[in-house]
Phi, psi and omega in degrees: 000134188265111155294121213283099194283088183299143160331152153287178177192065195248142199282319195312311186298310175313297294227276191305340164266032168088352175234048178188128169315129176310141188300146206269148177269199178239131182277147197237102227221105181266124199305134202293006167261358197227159200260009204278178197240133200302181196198121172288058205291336202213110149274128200281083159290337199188161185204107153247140182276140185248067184291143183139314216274162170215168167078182176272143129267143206243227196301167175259160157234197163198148167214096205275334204237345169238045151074041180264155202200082149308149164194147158278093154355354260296330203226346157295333186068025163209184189235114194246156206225089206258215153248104201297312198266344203238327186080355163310124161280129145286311190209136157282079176315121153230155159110315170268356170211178161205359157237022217302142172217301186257161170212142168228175182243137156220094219276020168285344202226328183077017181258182169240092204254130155200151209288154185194107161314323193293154187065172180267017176273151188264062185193185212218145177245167165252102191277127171276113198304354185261294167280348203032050157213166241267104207259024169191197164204147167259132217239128168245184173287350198177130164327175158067046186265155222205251198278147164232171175205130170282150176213103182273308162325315154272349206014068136214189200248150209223104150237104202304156183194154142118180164106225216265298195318330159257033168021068191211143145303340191225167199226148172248122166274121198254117152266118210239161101324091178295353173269286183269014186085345205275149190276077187281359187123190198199151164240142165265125192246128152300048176179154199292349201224125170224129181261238199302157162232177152223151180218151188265161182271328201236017168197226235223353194231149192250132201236137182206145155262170169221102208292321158262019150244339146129029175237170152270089176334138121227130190258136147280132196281305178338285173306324173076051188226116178282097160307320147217207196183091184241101181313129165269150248203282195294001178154164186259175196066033205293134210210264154338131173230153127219179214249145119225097202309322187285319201259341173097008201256139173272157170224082196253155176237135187258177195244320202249071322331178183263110165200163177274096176255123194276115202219147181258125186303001171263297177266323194086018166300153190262094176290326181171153170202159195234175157303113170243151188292138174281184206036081149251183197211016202192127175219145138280135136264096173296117215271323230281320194234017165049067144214180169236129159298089174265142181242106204229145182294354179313325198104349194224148171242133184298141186237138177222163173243138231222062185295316148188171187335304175270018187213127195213154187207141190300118177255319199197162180224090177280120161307132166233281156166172200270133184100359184259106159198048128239203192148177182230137180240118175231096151359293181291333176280346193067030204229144157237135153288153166206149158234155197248087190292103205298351220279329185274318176231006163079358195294342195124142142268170181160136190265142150263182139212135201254134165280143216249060194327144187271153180268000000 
């Protein structure tokens, strides 16, 4: 079956010739539960729209230094490579992945690593970022490989495979060496459904939920071992994560309400927790500027503030549109990406991106 590579459509360019209204600013709206005052945390810099795409999309990717902008197709079957600064698609991969979900870069290798669900082969494939084609595999324990996590500290790589995409009951975390490919070992999760992880840089432990049974891992990276293990409490489906690794605090977002519980990374005690947009499939920590980013299929990306380790407060509820809820938060640019995902409110795909305001 032959795919369709869709058009481009991008408004910052219509905008300058005059045939397309300047991108809207975003409005800030604080939740009627929380006493904070709006707060111009995200700015609407910019929107291209992608006709053509149906389904979801999963993850981003960044190459900074040669202006590359990944994103995973996930229910399209390509690998789209866009323009960092303009937001212009360059290329529709098609034909090299088909279910695609995480990427990582490594530009030491010029490679391209990425989990890709589609077919019964048991592997991850390796992309050259220049030809895009496809110059290895990573050979796992179970089809259905899905979430990944970088650990830089190690260098290496953390990848989910097995679970409900591959109709398997048990889920594997695989630890791979992304240079050289080699297969260092696995932990087995009794159940079909494992998401996000976080890790620490400066110690010892890998932080993952696990989703279907309604807990948290934490492994030790040395050992390849789970050392503890703690029930979310406050609601199901704990699923999206991030890390602050300095203050010690986890961030996790739940599905079954949707909300944000805030757990201190030593015990797993609970600190606090809010109303988060639902489906979200993505969470940020802003180190810079102490808040946190949920990105939820909901329409809004939920803004919380980081006042200190134990005090946390609701800042905004930025409009984005139904179905935005992954992105990348890329730091050095001051920018969040979202992509918008058609398969859900029917609106059109498409990425924003917001300039990331200082507090």
């Amino acid at each position: 079956m032959t795919r369709r590579i869709p058009a481009i459509l991008s408004c910052t360019v219509l905008f300058a010739a005059g045939l397309c209204a300047a991108p809207a600013q975003a409005q800030f709206t604080p939740a009627a539960s929380t006493s904070a005052k709006p707060v111009e945390s995200l700015r609407l810099a910019g929107r291209t729209e992608l006709p053509g795409y149906t389904g979801d999309f999963d993850h981003f990717e960044v190459d900074l230094k040669g202006n590359r902008l990944w994103l995973a197709a996930e229910d399209h079957s390509t690998l789209d490579v866009f323009d960092l600064k303009t937001g212009k698609l360059f290329k529709s991969h098609q034909g090299i992945v088909d279910t695609p979900h995480g990427i990582l870069y490594l530009p030491e290798k010029n490679r391209l690593i990425v989990t890709d669900s589609g077919g019964k082969a048991q592997i991850s494939k390796v992309i050259d970022a220049t030809t895009y084609k496809v110059t290895g595999t990573i050979k796992l324990p179970a089809p259905g490989a899905d979430a990944m996590a970088y650990d830089p500290s190690r260098k290496r790589l953390y990848i989910v495979n097995g679970g409900r995409d591959a109709k398997m009951k048990e889920t594997y975390l695989s630890e791979i060496d992304p240079v050289t490919l080699k297969h260092y070992g696995d932990i087995k999760f009794d159940t079909d459904k494992v998401e996000a992880m976080a890790i620490e840089q400066k110690g010892n432990r890998l932080y993952i939920n696990v989703t279907g049974k309604g807990y948290m891992a934490v492994i030790d990276k040395d050992k390849r071992a789970v050392i503890a293990t703690w029930p979310i409490k406050e609601a199901e489906t704990n699923a999206p994560l991030a890390f602050d690794e300095v203050n010690k605090r986890l961030f996790v977002i739940t599905r079954k309400p949707g909300k944000l519980i805030i757990l201190n990374a030593e015990t797993g005690a609970t600190i606090a927790s809010f109303k988060a947009p639902e489906r979200c499939d993505q969470v940020f920590f802003d180190e810079v500027n102490r808040r946190v980013y949920a990105l939820g299929g909901e329409g809004y990306i939920g803004v919380f503030l980081q006042k200190d380790k134990d005090h946390y407060e609701e800042l905004a509820r930025v409009p984005t549109a139904s179905g935005a809820k992954t992105g990348i938060l890329i730091p050095e640019l001051k920018r969040l990406y979202v992509a918008v995902s058609p398969g859900e409110g029917k609106t059109g795909a498409a990425i924003l991106w917001f300039d990331v305001a200082a507090k």
